[in-house]
C-alpha positions as a Markdown table, in Angstrom:
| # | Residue | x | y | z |
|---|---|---|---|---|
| 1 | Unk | -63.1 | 53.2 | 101.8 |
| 2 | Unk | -64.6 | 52.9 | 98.3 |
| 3 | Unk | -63.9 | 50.2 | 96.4 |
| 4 | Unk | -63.2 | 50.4 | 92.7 |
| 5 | Unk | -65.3 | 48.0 | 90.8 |
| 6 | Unk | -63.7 | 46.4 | 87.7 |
| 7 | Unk | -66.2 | 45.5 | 85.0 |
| 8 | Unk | -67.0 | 42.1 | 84.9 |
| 9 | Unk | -65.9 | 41.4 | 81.4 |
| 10 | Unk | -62.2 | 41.3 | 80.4 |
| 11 | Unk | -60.6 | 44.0 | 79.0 |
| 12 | Unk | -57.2 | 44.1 | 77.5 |
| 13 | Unk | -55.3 | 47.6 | 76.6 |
| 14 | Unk | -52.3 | 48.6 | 76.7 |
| 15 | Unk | -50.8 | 46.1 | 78.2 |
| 16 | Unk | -53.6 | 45.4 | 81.5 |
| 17 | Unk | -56.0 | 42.9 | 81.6 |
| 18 | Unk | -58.9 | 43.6 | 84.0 |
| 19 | Unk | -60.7 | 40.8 | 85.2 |
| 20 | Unk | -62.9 | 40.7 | 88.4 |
| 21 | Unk | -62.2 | 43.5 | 91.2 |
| 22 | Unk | -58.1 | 42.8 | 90.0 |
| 23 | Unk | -55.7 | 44.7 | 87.7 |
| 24 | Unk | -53.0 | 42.6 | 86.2 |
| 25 | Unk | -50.0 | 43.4 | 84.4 |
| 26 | Unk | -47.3 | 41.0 | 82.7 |
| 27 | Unk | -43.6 | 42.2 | 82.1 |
| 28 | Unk | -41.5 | 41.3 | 79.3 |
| 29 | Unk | -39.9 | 38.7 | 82.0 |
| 30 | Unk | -43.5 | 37.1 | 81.9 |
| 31 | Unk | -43.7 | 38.2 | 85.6 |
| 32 | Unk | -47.6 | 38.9 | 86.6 |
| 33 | Unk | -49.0 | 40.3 | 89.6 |
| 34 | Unk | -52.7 | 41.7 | 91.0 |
| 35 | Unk | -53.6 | 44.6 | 93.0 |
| 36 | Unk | -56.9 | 45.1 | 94.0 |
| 37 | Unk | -58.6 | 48.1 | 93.1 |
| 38 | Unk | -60.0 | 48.5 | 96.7 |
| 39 | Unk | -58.0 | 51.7 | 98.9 |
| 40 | Unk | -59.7 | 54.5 | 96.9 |
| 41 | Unk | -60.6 | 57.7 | 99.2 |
| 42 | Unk | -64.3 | 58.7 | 99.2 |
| 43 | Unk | -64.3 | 61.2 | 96.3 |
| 44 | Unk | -61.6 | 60.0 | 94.2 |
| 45 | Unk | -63.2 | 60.2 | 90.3 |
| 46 | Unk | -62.3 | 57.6 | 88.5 |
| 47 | Unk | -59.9 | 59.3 | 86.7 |
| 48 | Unk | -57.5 | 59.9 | 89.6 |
| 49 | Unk | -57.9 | 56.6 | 90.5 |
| 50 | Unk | -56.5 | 55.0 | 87.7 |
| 51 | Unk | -53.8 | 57.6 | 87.3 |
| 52 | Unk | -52.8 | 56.4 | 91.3 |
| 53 | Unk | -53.1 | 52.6 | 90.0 |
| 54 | Unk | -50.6 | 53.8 | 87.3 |
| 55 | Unk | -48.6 | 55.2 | 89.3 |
| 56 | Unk | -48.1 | 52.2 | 92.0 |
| 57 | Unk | -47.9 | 50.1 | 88.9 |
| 58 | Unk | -45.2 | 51.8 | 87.3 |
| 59 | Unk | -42.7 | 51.8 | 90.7 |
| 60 | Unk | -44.0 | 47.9 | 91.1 |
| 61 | Unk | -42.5 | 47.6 | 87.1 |
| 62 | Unk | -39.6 | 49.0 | 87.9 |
| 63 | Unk | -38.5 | 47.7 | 90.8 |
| 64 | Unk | -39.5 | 44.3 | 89.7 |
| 65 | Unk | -37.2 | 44.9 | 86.6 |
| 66 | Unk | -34.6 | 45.5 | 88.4 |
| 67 | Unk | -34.4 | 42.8 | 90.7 |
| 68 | Unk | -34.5 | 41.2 | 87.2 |
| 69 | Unk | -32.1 | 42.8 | 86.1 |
| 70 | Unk | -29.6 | 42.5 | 89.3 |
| 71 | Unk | -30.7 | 39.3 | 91.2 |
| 72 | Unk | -27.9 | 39.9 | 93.5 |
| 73 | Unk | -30.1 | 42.4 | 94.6 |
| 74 | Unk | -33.7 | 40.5 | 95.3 |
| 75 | Unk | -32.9 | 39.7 | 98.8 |
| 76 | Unk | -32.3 | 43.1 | 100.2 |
| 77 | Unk | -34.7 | 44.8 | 97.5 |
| 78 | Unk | -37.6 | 42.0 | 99.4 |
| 79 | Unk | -35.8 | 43.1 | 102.7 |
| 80 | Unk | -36.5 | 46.6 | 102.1 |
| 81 | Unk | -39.8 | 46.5 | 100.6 |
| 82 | Unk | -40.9 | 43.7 | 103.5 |
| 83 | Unk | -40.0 | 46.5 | 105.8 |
| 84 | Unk | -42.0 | 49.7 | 104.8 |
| 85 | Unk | -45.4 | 47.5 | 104.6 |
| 86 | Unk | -45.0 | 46.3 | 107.8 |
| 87 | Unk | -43.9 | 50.1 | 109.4 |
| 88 | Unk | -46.4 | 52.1 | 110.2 |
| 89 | Unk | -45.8 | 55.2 | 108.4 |
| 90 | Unk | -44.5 | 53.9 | 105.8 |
| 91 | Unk | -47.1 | 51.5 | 104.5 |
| 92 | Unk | -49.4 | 54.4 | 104.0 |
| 93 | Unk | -47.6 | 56.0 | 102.0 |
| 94 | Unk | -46.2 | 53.2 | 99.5 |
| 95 | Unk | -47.7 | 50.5 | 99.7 |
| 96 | Unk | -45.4 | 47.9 | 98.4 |
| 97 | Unk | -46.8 | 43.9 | 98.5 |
| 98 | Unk | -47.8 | 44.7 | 94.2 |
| 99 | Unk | -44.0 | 44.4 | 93.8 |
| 100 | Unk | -43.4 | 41.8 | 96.2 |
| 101 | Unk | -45.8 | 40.1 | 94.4 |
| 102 | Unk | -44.5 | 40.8 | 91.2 |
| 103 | Unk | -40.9 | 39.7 | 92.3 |
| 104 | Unk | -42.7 | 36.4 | 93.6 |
| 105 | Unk | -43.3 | 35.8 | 90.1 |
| 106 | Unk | -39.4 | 35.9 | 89.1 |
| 107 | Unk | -39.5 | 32.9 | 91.0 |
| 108 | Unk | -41.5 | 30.9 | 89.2 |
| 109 | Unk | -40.3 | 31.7 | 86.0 |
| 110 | Unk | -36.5 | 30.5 | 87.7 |
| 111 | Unk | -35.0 | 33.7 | 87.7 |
| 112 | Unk | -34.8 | 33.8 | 91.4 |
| 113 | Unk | -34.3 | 31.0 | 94.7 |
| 114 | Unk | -36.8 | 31.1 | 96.9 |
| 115 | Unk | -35.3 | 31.1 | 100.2 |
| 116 | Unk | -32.9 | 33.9 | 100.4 |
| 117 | Unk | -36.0 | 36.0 | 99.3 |
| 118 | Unk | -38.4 | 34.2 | 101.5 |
| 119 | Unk | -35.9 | 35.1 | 104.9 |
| 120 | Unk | -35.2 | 38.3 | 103.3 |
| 121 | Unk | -38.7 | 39.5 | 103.3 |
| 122 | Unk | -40.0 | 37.9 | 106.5 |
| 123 | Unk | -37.2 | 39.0 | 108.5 |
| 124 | Unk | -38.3 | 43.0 | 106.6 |
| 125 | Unk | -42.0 | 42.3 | 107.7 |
| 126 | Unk | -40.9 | 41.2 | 111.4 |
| 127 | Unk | -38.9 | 43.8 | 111.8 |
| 128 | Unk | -40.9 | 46.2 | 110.7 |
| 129 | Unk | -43.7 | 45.5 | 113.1 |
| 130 | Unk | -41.1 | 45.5 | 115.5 |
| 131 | Unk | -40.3 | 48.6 | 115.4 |
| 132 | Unk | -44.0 | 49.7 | 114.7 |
| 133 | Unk | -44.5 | 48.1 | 118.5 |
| 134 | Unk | -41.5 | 50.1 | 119.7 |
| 135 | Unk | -42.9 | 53.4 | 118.7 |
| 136 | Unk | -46.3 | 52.7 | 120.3 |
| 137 | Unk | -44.6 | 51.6 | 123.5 |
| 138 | Unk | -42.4 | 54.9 | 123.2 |
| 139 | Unk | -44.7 | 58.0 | 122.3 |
| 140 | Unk | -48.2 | 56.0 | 123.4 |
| 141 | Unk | -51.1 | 57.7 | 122.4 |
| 142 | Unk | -49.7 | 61.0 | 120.8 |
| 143 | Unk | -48.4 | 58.8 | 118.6 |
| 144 | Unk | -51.8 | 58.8 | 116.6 |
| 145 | Unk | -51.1 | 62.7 | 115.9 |
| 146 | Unk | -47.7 | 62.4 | 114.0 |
| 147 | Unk | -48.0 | 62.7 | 110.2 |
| 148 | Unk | -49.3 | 60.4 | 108.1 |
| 149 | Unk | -51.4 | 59.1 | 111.0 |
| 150 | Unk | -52.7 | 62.4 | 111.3 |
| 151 | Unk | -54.1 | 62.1 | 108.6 |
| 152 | Unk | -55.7 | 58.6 | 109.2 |
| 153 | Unk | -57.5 | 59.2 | 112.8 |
| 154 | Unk | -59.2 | 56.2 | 112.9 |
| 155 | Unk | -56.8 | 53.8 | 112.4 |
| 156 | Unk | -56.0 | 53.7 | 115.4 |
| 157 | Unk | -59.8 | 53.1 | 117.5 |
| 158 | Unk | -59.8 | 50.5 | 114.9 |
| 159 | Unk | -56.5 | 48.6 | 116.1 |
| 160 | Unk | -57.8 | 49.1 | 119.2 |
| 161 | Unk | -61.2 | 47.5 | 119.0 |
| 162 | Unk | -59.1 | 44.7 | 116.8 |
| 163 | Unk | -56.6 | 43.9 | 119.3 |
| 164 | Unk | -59.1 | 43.8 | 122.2 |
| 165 | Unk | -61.2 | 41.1 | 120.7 |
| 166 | Unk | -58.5 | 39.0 | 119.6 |
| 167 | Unk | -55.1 | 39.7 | 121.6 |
| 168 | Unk | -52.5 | 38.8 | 121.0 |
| 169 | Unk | -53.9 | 36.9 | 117.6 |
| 170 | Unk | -54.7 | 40.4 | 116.3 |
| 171 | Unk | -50.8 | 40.5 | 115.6 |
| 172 | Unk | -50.7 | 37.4 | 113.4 |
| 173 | Unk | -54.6 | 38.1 | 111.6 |
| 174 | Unk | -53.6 | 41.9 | 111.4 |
| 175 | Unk | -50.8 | 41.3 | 109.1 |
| 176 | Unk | -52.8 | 40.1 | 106.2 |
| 177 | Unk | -55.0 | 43.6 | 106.2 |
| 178 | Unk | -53.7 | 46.5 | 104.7 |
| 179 | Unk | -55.1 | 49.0 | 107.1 |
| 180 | Unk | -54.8 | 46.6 | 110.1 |
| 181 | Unk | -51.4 | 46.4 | 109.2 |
| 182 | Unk | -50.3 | 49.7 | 109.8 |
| 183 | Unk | -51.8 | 50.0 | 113.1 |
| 184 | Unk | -52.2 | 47.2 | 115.5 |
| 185 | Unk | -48.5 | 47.0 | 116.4 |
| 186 | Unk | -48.6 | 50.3 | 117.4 |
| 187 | Unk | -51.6 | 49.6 | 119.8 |
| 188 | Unk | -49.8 | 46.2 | 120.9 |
| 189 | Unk | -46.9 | 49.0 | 122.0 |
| 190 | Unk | -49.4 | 51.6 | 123.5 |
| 191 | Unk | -50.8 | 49.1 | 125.6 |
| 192 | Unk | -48.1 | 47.3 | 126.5 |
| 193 | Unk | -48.5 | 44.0 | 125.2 |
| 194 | Unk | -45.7 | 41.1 | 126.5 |
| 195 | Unk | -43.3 | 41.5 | 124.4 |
| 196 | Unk | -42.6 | 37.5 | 124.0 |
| 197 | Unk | -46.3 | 37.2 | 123.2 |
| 198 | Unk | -45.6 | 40.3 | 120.2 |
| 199 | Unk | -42.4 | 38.5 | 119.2 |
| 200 | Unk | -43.9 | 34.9 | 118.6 |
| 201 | Unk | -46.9 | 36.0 | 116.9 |
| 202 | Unk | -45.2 | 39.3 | 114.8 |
| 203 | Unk | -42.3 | 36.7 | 113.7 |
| 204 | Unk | -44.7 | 33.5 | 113.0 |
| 205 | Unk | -46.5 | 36.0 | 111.1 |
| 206 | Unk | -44.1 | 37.7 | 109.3 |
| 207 | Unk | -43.0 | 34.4 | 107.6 |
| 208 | Unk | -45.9 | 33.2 | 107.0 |
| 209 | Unk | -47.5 | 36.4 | 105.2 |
| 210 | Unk | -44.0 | 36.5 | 102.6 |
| 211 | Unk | -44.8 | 33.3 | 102.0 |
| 212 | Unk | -47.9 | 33.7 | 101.0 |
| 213 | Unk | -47.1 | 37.0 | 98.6 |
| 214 | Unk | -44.2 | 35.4 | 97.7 |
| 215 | Unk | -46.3 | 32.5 | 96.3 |
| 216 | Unk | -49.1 | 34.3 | 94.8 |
| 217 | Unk | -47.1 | 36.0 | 91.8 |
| 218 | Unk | -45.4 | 32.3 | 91.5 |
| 219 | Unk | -49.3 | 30.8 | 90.9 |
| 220 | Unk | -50.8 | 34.0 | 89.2 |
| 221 | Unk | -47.4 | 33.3 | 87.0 |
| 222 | Unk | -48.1 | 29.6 | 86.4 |
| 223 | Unk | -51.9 | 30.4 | 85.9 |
| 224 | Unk | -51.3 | 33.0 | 83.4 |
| 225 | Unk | -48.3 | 30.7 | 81.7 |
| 226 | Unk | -51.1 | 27.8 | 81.1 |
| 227 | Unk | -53.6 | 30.0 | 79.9 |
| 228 | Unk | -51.7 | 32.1 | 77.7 |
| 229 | Unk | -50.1 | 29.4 | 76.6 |
């Protein structure tokens, strides 16, 4: 993958503020969140690029004004999103941690509580894995020829070579890298991994990594709050 540099000085139009290898946006609810400009296919023109990065940016918006919008909703809108970023298939298609992040920052700002949306979206990630491992353990290795993963074929050698070095760690490290993400619970299932060693480490991790989105639009929120006065 090619990543896609930001220039080092800051730039501010219409409405973005590039800074670093980051793109951040701030909502009318003064909610902030980063992506980084990093999972660009070999090829891509700039162009096409930023009209992806638009794109993502524009769901992450709008979801994150709607949970705004209907708080009653955050919890199962975390739930949901938690849940496609930790399947499989899913994940590469939509990536969705910009608007968890984004939704992290409704938090700070006092919109939303914490907790309910913390369980919410660890209990989505955990479960999502889950059923990543389930697959794996179901189809095996012709799992790797089912669409997207088709489309990705070495995703999988890569989970494989993770999980082998680190076992059953490569559950709980895996699920802070995007690519990892998507496939070492499959692997853990093709191989068989115990599924009580799975379990405590997809579970452990699961809270752990909404935790940690979760908080990063609350301190890019209270970072861009002090700054911007």
């Amino acid at each position: 993958m090619v990543p896609l540099r930001a220039p080092a000085a800051q730039k501010r139009r219409s409405g973005f503020t590039s800074v670093g290898a980051a793109v951040c946006h701030w909502t009318t609810a003064q909610a902030v969140w980063c992506y980084r400009a990093g999972q660009v296919k070999p090829g891509f023109g700039n162009q096409t690029a930023r009209h992806m990065f638009e794109s993502l940016e524009a769901h992450a918006q709008a979801l994150v004004e709607f949970v705004r919008v209907h708080q009653t909703w955050a919890a199962p809108v975390v739930f949901a999103l938690a849940f496609g970023e930790s399947l499989a298939f899913i994940s590469l298609l939509l990536p969705a941690w910009a608007a968890l992040v984004g939704i992290g920052a409704l938090i700070s700002s006092g919109s939303l509580n914490f907790w309910p949306v913390w369980v919410a979206g660890s209990v989505g990630a955990a479960l999502g894995d889950w059923l990543s491992y389930w697959i794996g353990l179901k189809l095996g290795p012709a799992v790797g020829h089912l669409w997207p993963l088709s489309r990705h074929p070495e995703l999988l050698p890569r989970g494989e070579a993770f999980v082998k070095r680190w076992g059953v760690l490569a559950i709980f490290i895996g699920r802070f890298f995007g690519p990892l993400r998507a496939s070492v619970p499959l692997v853990a299932g093709i191989f068989r991994m115990p599924v009580w060693q799975f379990q405590i480490a997809n579970f452990t991790s699961a809270f752990v990594w909404a935790a940690v989105l979760l908080g990063i639009g609350d301190v890019a929120a209270k970072a861009v709050k002090w700054m911007w006065g």
